[in-house]
Structure formats: C-alpha cells, structure tokens
N, C-alpha and C positions, 0 to 999 in steps of 0.2 A: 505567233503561237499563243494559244490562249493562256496556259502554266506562267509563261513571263511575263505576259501584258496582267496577269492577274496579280505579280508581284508588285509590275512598276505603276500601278493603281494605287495603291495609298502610299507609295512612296512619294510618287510627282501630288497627292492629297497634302501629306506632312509637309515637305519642303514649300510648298503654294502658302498654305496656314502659318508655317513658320513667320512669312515675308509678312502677309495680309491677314493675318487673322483677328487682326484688332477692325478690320473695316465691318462696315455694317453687312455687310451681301457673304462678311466671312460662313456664319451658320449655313445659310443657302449654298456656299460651295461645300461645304461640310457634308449638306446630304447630296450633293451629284457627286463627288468621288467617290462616296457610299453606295451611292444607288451602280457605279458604271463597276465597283468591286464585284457586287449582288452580279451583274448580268455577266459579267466575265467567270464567275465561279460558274453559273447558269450554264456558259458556252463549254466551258472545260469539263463538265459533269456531264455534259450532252458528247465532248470528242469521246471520254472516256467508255460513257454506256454504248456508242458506235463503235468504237476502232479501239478499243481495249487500255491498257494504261497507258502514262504519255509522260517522257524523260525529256529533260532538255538541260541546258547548260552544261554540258560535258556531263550527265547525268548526276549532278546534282544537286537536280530539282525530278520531282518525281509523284505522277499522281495515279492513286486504279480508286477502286470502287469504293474503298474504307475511307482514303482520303477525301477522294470529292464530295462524299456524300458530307461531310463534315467542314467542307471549303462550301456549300452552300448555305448549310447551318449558319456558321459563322457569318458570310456575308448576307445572310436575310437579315440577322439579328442586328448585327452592324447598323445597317441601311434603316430601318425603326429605330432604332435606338439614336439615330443622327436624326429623326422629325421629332423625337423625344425630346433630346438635346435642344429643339430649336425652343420649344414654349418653356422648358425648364429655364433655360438663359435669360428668357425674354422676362421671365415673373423675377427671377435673380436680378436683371438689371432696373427692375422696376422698382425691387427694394430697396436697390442703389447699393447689392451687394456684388457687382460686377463692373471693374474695369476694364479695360479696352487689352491693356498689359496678360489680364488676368486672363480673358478671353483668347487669345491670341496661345498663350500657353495651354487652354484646355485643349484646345481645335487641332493644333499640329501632335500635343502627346496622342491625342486621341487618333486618329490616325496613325502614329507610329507604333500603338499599340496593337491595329487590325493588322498592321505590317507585320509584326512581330509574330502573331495568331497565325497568320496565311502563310509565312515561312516555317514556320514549325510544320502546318498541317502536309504542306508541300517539299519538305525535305525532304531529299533522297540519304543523305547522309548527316550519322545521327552526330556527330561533332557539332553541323552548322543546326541543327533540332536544338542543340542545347546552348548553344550563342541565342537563339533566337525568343528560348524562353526565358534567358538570363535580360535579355534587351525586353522582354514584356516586363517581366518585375519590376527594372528600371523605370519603366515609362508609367507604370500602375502605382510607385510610391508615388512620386510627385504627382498623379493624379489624386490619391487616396489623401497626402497634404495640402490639397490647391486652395481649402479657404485659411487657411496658415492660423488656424486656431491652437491652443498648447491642445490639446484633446487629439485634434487633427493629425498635427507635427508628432507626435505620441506614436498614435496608430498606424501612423508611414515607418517610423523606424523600428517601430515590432514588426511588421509586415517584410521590412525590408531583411533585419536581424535572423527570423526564423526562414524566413524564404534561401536566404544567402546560408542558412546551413543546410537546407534543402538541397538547395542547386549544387554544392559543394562536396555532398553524399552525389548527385548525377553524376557528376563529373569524374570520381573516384570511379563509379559503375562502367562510364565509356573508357576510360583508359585502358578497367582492365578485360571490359569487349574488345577493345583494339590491340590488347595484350594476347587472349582467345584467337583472336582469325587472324592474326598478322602469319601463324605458324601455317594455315592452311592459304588464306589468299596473296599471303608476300608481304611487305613493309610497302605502304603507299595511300595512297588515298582510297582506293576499293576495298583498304580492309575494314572500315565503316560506311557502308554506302548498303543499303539494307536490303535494294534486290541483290545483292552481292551476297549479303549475309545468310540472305533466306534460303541460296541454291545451296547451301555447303550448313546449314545449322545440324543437320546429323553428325558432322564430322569436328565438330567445335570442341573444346575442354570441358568437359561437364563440369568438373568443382569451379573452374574459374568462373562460366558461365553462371552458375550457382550463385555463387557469391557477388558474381555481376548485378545479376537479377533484384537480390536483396538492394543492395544499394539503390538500383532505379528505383524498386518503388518507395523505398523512404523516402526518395531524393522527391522525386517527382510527386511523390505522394503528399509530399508537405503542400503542391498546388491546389491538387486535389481536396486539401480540405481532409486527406486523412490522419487517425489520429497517431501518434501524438503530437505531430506538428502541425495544429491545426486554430491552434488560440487565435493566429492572424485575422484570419476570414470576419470575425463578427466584429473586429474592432477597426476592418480596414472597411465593412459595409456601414457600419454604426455614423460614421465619420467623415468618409469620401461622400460625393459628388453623387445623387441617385442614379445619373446614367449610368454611372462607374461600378456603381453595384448591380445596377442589370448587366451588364456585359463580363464582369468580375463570376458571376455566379452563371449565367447561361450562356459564357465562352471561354474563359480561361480554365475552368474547371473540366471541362471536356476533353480543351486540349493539352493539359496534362494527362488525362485519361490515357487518351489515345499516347499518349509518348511511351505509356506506359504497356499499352498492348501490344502495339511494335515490339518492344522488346520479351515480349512474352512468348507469342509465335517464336522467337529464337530459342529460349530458355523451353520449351515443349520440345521443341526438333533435337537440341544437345541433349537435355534431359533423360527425358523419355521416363519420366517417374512423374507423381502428384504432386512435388511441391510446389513449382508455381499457381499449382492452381489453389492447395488448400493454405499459403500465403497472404495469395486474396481473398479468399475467404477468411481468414482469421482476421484481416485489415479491416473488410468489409460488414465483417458482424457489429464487432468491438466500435466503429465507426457511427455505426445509426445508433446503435444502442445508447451510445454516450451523445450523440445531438438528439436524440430524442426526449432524454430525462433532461439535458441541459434546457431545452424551452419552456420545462415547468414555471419557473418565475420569471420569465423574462417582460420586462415591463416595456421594452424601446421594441418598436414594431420591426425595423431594420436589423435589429440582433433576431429578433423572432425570426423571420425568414433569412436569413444568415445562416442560421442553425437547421434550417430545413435546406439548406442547398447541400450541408456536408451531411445531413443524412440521408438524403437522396444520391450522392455520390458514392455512399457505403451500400447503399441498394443496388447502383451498378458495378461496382467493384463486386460485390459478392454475385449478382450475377456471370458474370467474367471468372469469376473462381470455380465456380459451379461446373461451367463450360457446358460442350453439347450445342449443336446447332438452333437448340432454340431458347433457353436459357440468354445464348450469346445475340442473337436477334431481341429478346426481351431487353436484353441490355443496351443492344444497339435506340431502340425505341423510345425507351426510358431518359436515354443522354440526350435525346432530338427533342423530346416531349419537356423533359424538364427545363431543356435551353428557350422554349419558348415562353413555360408557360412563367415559369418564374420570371424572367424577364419583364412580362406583362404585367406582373402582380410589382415588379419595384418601378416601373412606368406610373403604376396606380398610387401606389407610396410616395413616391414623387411629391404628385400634383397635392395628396393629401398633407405631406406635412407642410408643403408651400402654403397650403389653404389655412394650416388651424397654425403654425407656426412651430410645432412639436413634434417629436417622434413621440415623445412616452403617451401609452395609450389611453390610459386614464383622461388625458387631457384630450384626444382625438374623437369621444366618445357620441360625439354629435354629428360623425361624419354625414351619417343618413339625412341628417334634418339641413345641413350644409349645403352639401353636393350629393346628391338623390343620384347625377351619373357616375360618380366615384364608387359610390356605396356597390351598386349595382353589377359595378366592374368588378369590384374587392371583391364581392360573394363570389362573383365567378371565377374568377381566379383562386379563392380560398377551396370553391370544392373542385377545381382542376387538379389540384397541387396535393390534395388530402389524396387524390386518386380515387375519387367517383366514378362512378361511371355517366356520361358514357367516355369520356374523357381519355387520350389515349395514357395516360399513367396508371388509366386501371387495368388495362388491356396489358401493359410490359408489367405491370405486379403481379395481377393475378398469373402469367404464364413464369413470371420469378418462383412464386411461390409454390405451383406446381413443381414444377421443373428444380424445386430445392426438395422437396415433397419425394419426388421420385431419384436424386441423386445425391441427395445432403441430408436426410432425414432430418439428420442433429441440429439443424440448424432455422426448420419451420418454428419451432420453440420462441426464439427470440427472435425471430425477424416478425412474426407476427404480432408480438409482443409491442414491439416498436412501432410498427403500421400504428395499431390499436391506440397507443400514446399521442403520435404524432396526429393523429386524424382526433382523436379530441380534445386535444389542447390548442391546436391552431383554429378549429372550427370554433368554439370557444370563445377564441380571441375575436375572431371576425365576427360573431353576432355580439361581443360585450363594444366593440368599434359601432355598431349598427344598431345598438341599444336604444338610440335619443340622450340626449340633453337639455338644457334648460331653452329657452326659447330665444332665438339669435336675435339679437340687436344691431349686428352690423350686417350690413348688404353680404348677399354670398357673392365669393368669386368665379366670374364666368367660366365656364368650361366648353370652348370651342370646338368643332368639330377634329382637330389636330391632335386634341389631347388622349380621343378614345380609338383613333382609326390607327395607331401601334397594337394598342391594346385588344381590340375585337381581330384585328388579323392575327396575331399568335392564337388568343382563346379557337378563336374559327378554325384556326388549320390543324389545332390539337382536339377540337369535335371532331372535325373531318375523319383524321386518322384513326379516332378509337369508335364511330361508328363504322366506316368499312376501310379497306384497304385497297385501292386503286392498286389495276395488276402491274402499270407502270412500276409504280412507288413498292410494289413487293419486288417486282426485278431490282431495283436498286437498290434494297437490304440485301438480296440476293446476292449482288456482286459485293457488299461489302463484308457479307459473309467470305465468303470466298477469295476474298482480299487476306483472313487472316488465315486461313489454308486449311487444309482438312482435317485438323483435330475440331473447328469449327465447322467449315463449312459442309461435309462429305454428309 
C-alpha cells in the first residue's frame, strides 16, 4: 500500500545514510530516496483522488484530501531540496568545510527529518502526530547545530528550549482531548484517532475542548513561527545549514499548520461558537504585523527572509481564522505557494552567500556583477514572495483580502498595512543586493546548470498556478476542502 511504502521511504533513506553516508555516491542516494518519497506521495494522492481516503496500520495511519495534498508538497520540496543539497555539499567540501563524519550526519538527520514531516502529515492518531513532531525538532536542532559554531551551538538550544515549551503546551492540549472523548468513545486508542474524533466532535466537552484548543495552537503554534513563541525561526535560519532553512521555512511550518487544523475542525463541531476562529485571527494578525516591522533593519539576508516566512504564516493563520470556503482555499494556496516559493529563494541564498562568503547584505552587494544567474533568480523570487502578480501568492492574498473584506472588516486595516511593509522593504532589499559593486578581481564562481533547475521548477510551478488553475488541481483543493468538513467546505 502506498500510505506505508511512503513511511518506510525515508525510513530504509535514514538508516542506508546512517551506515554510508560518509561515501561519496552518499548525496546521489540522498536524492533517489527523495525522489522515490516524491512518487510514492504522487501514488497515494492519485489512490486517494480515485478511491477516497486510505487507513492502514490498524488505522493509524491515515490519509484523504487535506493530507495528501500536503504529503505531495512535502515530498516535491524534499526531492529539490536533496539536488540542492548536493552542489551545496559539493561547494562546502571544496572549502574543506565538510567532513565525511559531518556528512554522514547531515544525510541520515535529513532524512529522518522528511520521516518525521510524512508521519505527522499521515497520522491517523494525534498522540503518534505529536511524537512525530517532537522527533522533527529533535532531528532539526542537530541539523540547525551541524557546523558546531558557538553562534550555531547557541541557535540549536534556543530552537530546541522555546520549541520544547511548545511541544510541552501540545502535549498538555492531547491529554486533555483524550480526557474530552474517552467519555464519548471509551478509554483506548480510538479515543485519539481523528476519523474517530471527527464522527462524534458535536458531542465532545466544549470547555475542555476549548481549553484543549488554546493549548494546540500555542503549543504547535511555536512551529509555526507564531508569536510569541517565535524568536527561534530567524536564529535557527540565520545559522543552520541553507537547505535546512528551505525545508524549515517551506515544510515544517506547514506542517505544524496543518496539526493545528486538524484540531480545529474538532474544536468547530464541539464548540459551535467563534472562538476558534477569532483565536486565529487574533495569532494571525499580531503575527505578520510583528515580522513585518521586525525586517525593517535587518541586515543578514537569511533573518530577512526568516521574518518573511513567520509573516506569511500569520497570513495563513488568519486566513483560517477568517474561515468560509474560500478565505480557507486562499489559505490552503498561500501554504503550497509559499512552500515553494520561498524554498526557492533560500536555494538562491545558498549559492549566494557560498559565492561572496556573507550573509550580511551590504557585503553581498555585487551579487549582479558576480552571478548575473543568481541575480536573476533572487528578482524572481523577491517579486514571487512580495506577492506580485502573476505569481500565485497574489492570487491567495488578493482573495485573503477580500474575503477578510467581506467577513473581518477589522481586520483589512492591518493586514494591508503589513502587505504594504513587507513588499517594500524586501523589494528594497533585493534591488540594494542588485545595486553593483566595485569591479570583481577574482574569477566568478560557476553556476552549473543544477544550481538553477530547484529553483526555476518551484518559481514555474507558482507561475503556473497563479496564471490559471488546471481543473485537475482545483479538484484537489476541492477535496481538501472537504477534508476539513462543511464549516469549510459546504
């Protein structure tokens, strides 16, 4: 079945890397685990759009429309982000900042980390959801410390410190969800198992539910990059490893998201009042506002887009709060678009500060007169991400903005406000990167065709989606509308 051959994919990945990942052909097996993850989500997305959701392991594994849609995300991302990984390594070892020891440890955490991502997204039961993101944390400090710098070493145990108070508010929230439906489904393992949860959430304890719900999303919302447990994000991208912040920013962020929607659909169906929704709205306002005044000075390119990934996560949080079938399709849009495009723009980061030797931008300032294909990439990526058009991040903002327009009044105010910031302070950034510099004296470094073919397929596929929408790929928002049940989908 596809659900378990897609688990035991970077599982048999990690343990292979663990053994060999210091040999040379290790990066090479790095992206065909990647790649056979990518087509195993591809097959489970295709059982599910045919033959509806799909349970396995004594149903606790578990996947319909919301999830696969997001088990493809993930594994497309993955899969780029391992041809990423491979010139990134290659330029690291050339600077003779790479050991064999060292390698060996990127290659297997890396791995155990899509492990960790693809059990979350495919949990049927939210217990093993939160073992699975407590095991991502785990595998993303030591990733976030791998060049064992004090800077480095620093930014792992903040990441690790604020995340583990995070996880430890989830965990508070599942007990007392399993406290809520043990009265209606019995004491046992289907009193957390969430198609379980979902047929009986009218009949749930609303106050405990309530008080449930708070907890997730602090708990999980510290993933998220919401505030106020949020300081980690820019000092664990500032520091870690750039593939680690593409995949940090356009997949761990998501799927906390989603952990956190899961349990919302619950908290609507016991509720049956507004606070889950104006929750996230009040997370998701307060969220961009503060990342978006925070990139005013920021001088290290990686904090700069750091700070854009938690106010684009407060953009889809408040779409989610918002609610309504299309508000929540904008949302849905916005998490697929962002996972890409950003992704692409720290692929582009990467290669640049490998090039001039810097994040801080003042010193990167020559990137155009350098690398004329970097440069080129960065633009596009910079007015992806600002939410241009045609780009699909303007397509899920613009119908955000509506759709807060017509359901949240109070709240076009400052979400515009923050767009308005955000799009010229980073645009800003990326023509004062593109300015020129003095005249190069040393040879540039090459830029192989490897370095841009990550990068032009996210940009492409976020064209794609925000000039038309293919009626396949509308069916497939469709069902994962539908996945979170008719206060959304209907």
């Amino acid at each position: 079945m596809a659900l378990v051959s897609l688990i035991l994919s970077p599982l048999a990945g990690a343990l292979v890397l663990a053994f060999w990942g210091h040999k040379k052909v290790a990066p090479a097996l790095n992206i065909l685990f990647s790649l056979l993850t990518f087509a195993l989500s591809i097959l489970l997305a295709d059982e599910v759009y045919r033959s509806g959701p799909r349970l396995a392991l004594d149903e606790q594994l578990f996947s319909d429309g919301l999830s696969s849609l997001f088990l493809v995300v993930t594994g497309g991302v993955a899969a780029t982000t391992s041809f990423f990984s491979f010139r990134y390594m290659a330029i690291e070892a050339a600077h003779g900042h790479l050991s064999p020891e060292r390698s060996r440890l990127y290659l297997a955490l890396y791995q155990v980390f899509v492990l960790a991502m693809i059990v979350v997204l495919a949990s049927n039961n939210l217990g093993l959801l939160w073992v699975a993101l407590e095991g991502a944390t785990l595998a993303t400090v030591l990733l976030v410390g791998w060049s064992r710098t004090p800077s480095a070493i620093k930014a792992s145990w903040k990441y690790f410190i604020l995340c583990g108070v995070g996880i430890a508010q989830a965990l508070f929230g599942t007990i007392l969800l399993y406290f809520a439906s043990e009265k209606t489904l019995g004491p046992g393992g289907t009193a957390l198992l969430w198609t379980h949860l979902a047929m009986v959430k009218s009949q749930l304890e609303p106050t405990v539910i309530g008080l449930a719900f708070v907890f997730f999303v602090v708990g999980y919302g510290t993933k998220v990059g919401l505030v106020p447990l949020h300081n980690w994000l820019p000092d664990a991208h500032a520091e870690g490893p750039t593939p680690i912040s593409a995949v940090l920013s356009g997949l761990l962020l998501n799927v906390a998201l989603y952990a956190i929607l899961r349990v919302k659909v619950l908290a609507d169906g016991a509720l049956h009042s507004a606070m889950p929704s104006r929750l996230l709205i009040g997370f998701g306002l307060v969220t961009l506002l503060l990342a978006s005044i925070s990139m005013w000075k920021r001088q290290d390119i990686k904090r700069l887009f750091a700070y854009s990934s938690i106010e684009h996560m407060g953009i889809a949080t408040l779409a989610f709060g918002i609610g309504g079938p299309l508000a929540t399709f904008a949302g849905l849009l916005h998490m697929t678009a962002h996972s890409l495009v950003k992704s692409a723009i720290f692929f582009v980061v990467g290669h640049i500060v490998q090039t001039s030797g810097s994040q801080k931008i003042l010193s990167i300032r020559e990137v155009a007169a350098r690398t004329p294909g970097l440069s080129r990439a960065l633009l596009a990526g910079g007015f992806a991400i600002t939410g241009l058009p045609p780009f699909a991040l303007f397509a899920s903002e613009f119908l955000i903005v509506s759709e807060a327009a017509r359901r949240a009044p109070y709240t076009v105010p400052f979400l515009l406000f923050a767009l308005f910031v955000t799009f010229g302070i980073i645009l800003f950034r990326i023509l004062e990167m593109n300015g020129g510099g003095p005249p190069l004296e040393s040879p540039v470094l090459p830029s192989p065709p490897l370095t841009f073919f990550p990068v032009w397929i996210h940009l492409g596929v976020a064209l794609v989606m925000g000039l038309f929408f293919p009626a396949l790929l509308a069916s497939v928002y469709q069902k994962a509308l539908l996945s979170l049940g008719p206060l959304y989908g209907g």
